[in-house]
N, C-alpha and C positions, 0 to 999 in steps of 0.2 A: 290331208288325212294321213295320220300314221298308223303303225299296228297297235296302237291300241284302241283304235276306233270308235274315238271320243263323240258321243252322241249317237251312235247306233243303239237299237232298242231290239233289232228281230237280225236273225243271221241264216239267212239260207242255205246250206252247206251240203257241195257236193258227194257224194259217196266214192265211188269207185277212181281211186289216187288223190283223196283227199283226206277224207275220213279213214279208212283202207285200200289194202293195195290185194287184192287175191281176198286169202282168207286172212290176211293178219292187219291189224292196225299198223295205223303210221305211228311212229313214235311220237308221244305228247299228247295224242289225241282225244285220250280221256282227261287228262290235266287239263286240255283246253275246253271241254266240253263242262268240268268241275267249274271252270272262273268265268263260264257266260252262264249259268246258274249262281253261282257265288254273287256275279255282278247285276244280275235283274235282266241279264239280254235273253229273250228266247230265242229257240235254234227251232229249225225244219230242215228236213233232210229231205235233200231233192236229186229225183235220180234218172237220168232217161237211161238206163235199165232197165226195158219192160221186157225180162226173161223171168220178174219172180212177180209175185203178188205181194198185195202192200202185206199182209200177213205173216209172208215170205220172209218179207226185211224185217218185220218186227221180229218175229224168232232170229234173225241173224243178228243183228242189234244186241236185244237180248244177251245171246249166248256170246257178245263181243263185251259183255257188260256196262251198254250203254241203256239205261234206261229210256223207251218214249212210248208212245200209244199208235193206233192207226192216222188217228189226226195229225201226228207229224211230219208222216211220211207225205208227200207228192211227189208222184212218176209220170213219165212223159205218156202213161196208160193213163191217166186218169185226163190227160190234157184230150188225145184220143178217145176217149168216150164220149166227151161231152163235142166233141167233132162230130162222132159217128149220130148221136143223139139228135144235134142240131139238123144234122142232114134227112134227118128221120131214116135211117140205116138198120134196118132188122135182119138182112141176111148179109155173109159174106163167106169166102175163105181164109180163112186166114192159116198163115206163115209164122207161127205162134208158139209157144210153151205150154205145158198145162196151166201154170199158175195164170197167164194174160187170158187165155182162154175162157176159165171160170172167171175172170175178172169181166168178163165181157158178156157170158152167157147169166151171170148172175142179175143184169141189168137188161136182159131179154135179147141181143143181138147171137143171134146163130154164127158158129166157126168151120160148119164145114156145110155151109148149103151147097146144092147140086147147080141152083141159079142163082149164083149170089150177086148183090149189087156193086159189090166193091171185094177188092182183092187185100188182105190186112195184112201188111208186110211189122212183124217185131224182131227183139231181139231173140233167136230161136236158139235157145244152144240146144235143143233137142231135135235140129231138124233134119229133114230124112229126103228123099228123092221125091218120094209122092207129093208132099206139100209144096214142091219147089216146080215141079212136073205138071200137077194139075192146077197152082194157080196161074204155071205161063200159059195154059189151053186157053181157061179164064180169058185171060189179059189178052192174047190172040186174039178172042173171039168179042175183044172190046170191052171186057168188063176194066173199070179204072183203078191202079192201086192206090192206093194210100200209105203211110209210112210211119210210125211211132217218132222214131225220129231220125237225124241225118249221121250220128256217130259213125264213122270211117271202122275207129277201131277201138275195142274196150282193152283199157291198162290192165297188167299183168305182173307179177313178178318177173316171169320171163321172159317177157315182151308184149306189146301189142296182137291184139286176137282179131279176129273179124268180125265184125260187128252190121248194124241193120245198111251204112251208108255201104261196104263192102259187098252185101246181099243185093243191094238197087241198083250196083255196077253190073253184078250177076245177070240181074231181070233185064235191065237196059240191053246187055248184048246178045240176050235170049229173045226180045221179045221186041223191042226198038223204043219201049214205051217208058216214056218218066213218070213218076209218081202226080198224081194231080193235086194232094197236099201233104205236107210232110208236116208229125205234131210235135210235142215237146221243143226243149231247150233248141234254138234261141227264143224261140216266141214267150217274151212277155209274158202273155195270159198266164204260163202256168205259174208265176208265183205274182201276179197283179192283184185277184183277187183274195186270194190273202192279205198282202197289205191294207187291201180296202177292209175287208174284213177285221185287219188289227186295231183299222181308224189310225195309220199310221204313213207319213210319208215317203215316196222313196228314197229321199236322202236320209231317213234315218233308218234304211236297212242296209245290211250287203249281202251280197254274193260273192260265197268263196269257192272256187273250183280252180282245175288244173286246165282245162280247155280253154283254147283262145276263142275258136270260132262256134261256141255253143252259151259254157259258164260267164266269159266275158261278153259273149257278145249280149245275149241275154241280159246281163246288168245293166247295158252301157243303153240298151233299146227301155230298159224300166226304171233307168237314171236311178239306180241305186251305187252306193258306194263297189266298184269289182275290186275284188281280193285274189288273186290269181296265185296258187300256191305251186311251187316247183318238185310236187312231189310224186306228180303221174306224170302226163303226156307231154305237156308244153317247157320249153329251155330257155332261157334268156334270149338266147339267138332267135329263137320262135318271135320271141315278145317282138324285139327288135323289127322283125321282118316284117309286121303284122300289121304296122300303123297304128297300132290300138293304143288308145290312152286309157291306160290301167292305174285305177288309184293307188293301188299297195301292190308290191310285190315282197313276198314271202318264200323261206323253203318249205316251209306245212304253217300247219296251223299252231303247231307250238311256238310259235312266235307272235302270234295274237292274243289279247288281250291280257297282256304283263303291262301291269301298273308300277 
């Protein structure tokens, strides 16, 4: 497989040091977003960033001047719901944002029960002492976390930030207690059932991201083509190190799909 990724049909593309880095795009990234429209590929934008609401991304999209709808977005929240759902999960605490919040109470699961059955650890960039404070009593007192997903740390322009895997190190030395499941990227599911849904196989999609041990691995687990772009987290030397068999390696995405 080269970068033009002859026989791809659907391209699942990470956000944060893919698409953009902070608030700015990467360079190229609409030109490349113009020639998988141009050429009949559809995209989805896939983000374990569950600090916003899929609404959230769509106005930041939007105002990025990338055209998509809420059916494009899939977040490592939405992977999470359908967790909380299966478990039949109506109460918890959660460790959350407003936007994850309403995303959660809109589908019936309460965010700050008094008895909650599970402790909902996300990406918080709003988070404060009490949410950190009352879901370790929580967790003390046996209630189980859960986790959006394992991100260490979210790319930046000026560096890496701390993210929900950085927050589980947090709770781990607070509390003694590991998460009992962690959702989103790498797992499969979240972009599986879309494929099944496109009636499409996994070698005729990829995933493009900057992460080794979430975007690649995630491909490599739903045998879709991995596109690994060196424009967030991961280096060469990363790849090297990693064992991973990565079908493309890219500096972004302006290097994909030139004919």
């Amino acid at each position: 497989m080269d970068t033009k990724l002859e026989g791809v049909k659907a391209i699942f593309l990470d956000l944060d040091g893919t698409i953009y880095l902070g608030g700015n795009l990467i360079p190229g990234a609409l030109e490349f977003l113009a020639r998988c429209k141009d050429q009949g590929v559809q995209r989805y934008f896939l983000s374990n960033n569950s600090s916003r609401s899929v609404d959230q991304y769509v106005a930041k999209l939007h105002k990025m001047g990338i055209p998509c709808t809420a059916d494009d977005v899939l977040l490592s929240t939405h992977d999470l719901l359908s967790w909380l759902q299966r478990e039949g999960v109506t109460k918890t605490w959660a460790i959350a944002t407003e936007g994850m919040c309403q995303m959660m109470e809109d589908v019936g699961i309460s965010t700050r029960d008094k008895s909650p059955e599970y402790v909902v650890l996300g990406y918080d960039t709003e988070i404060n002492y009490e949410k950190i404070s009352t879901g370790s009593i929580h967790m003390h007192k046996g209630v189980p976390l859960v986790a959006s997903h394992p991100d260490m740390v979210c790319p930046s322009p000026e560096g890496g930030l701390p993210d929900v895997g950085a927050y589980l190190a947090m709770l781990k030395v607070t509390t003694g207690k590991d998460p009992v499941h962690i959702t989103g990227k790498p797992n499969p599911g979240m972009i599986m059932h879309k494929i099944e849904e496109l009636g499409l196989k996994p070698s005729e999609c990829a995933m493009v991201g900057d992460r080794l041990y979430t975007d690649m691995e995630m491909a490599i687990k739903a045998n879709c083509v991995s596109v690994l772009v060196l424009s967030g987290e991961a280096t060469v030397e990363d790849l090297h190190g990693s064992g991973k068999n990565v079908s493309v390696v890219v500096d972004s995405v302006d290097s994909l799909l030139r004919r």
